[in-house]
N, C-alpha and C positions, 0 to 999 in steps of 0.2 A: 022403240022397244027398250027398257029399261036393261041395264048389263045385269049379270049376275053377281049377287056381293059375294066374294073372294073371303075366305073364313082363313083365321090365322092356320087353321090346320093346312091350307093351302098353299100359304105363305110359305109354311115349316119343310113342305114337302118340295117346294121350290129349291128353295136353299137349300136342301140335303142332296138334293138331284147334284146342283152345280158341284156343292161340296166333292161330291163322289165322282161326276163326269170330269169335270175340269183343276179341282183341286180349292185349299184353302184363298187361295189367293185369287181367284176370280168370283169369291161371294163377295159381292157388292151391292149396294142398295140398288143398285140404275139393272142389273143384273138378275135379281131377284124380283126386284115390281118385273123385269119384263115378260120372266119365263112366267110370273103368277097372272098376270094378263092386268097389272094394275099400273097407275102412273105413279111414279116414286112419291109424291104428293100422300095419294093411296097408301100406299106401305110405310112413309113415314107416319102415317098415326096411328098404326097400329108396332111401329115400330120406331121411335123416333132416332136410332143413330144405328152403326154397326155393327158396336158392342151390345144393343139391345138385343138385336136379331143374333148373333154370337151368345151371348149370354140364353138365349131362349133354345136354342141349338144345342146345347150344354145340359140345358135343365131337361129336354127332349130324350135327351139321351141314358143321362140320369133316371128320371121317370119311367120308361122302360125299361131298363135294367133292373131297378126296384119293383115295378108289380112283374114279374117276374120270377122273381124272388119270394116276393112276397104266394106268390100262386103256388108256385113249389115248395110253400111251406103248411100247405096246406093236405100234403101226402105224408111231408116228413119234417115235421115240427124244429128239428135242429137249425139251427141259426147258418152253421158252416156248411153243413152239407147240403141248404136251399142255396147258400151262396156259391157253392165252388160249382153248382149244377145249372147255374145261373146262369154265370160267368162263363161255361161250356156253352148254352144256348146263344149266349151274346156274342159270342166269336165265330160262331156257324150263320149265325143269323145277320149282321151286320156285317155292310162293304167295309173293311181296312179303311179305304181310301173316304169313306164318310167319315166315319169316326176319327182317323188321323187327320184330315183337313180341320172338323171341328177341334181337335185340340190341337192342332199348330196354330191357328185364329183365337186362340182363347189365352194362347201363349204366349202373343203379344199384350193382351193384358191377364197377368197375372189374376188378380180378383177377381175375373171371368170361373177362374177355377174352382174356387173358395165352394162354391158347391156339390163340388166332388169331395174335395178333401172333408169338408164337416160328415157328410155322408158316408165316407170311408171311417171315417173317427167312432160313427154311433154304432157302425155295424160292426169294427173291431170290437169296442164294448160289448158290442152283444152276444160277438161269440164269445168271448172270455170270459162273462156271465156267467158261460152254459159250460165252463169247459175247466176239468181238472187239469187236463195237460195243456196248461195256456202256450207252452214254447209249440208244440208239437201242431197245436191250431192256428200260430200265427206261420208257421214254415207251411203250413197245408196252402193255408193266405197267397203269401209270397209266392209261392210256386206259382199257384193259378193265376196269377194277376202275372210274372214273368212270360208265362203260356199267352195268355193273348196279349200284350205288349209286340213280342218275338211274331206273333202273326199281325197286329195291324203296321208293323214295322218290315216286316215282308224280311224278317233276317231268320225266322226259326231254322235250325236244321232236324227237326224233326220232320219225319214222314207221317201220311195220316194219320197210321197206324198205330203209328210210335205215339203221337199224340193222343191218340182214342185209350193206347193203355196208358200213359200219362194220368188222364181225367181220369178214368175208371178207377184205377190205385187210388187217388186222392180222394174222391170219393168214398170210397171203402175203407178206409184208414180215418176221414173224417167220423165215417158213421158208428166206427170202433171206439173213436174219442167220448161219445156220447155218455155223458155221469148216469 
């Protein structure tokens, strides 16, 4: 009986698992092919090194984050206020310990990143496009992106609560921004 072929979506989901159960440092190739049920053979051709799989874990996380965004901008067309509502969904919805594993692994190579940063770049543009008070939209920014930093980092001292009116102000203060 022939096995079943193992789709990169399976692969991705491998690696996130370990990312999140056991931390950045135990995604490995030999690790990955084993929990995706493949022989690293396998997963090197769809993945040929560990910056590949790294780098795809990266873009994963990215791409989520963006249709996301993008979905919520379809109730309320503002650029900042799909993003800080985004950014809210992304810190309830994603393990810390995924997300931090994938950027401490991506940390070791720099350029791993570069697709965060570019992506951060065009959406800053975007809101300042949209926005008279450009200080007041990039501090809305900062904030939000401080807010879940402070929780994939497990140092916030905020309480839920504190944090639910956190988002909520920013929110409403983004949507005030609106030209």
């Amino acid at each position: 009986m022939k096995k079943p072929q193992v789709t990169v979506q399976q692969i991705m989901q491998a690696a996130l698992s370990i990312a999140t159960e056991k931390g950045a440092g135990k995604v490995t190739l030999d690790a990955v092919a084993k929990a995706s049920g493949l022989s690293k053979g396998g997963l090197l051709y769809h993945f040929p090194s560990k910056e590949a799989l790294i780098s795809a874990m990266v873009q994963h996380l990215l791409d989520d984050a963006e249709a996301n965004r993008l979905q919520l901008m379809q109730t309320d067309p503002s650029v900042l206020v799909s993003l800080l509502k985004a950014r809210r969904l992304f810190s309830q919805a994603i393990s810390g310990n995924t997300a931090m594993a994938i950027l401490a692994a991506a940390a070791e190579h720099p350029a791993l990143l570069q697709p965060i940063q570019q992506h951060n770049s065009k959406v800053l543009a975007d809101v300042l496009a949209e926005q008279d008070d450009e200080l007041a939209a990039m501090l809305l920014m900062l904030a939000s992106e401080g807010l879940v930093f402070q929780e994939l980092l497990n140092i916030s001292p905020f309480s839920e609560s504190q944090k639910a009116k956190l988002e909520t102000y920013m929110i409403n203060r983004a949507q005030e921004l609106k030209k």
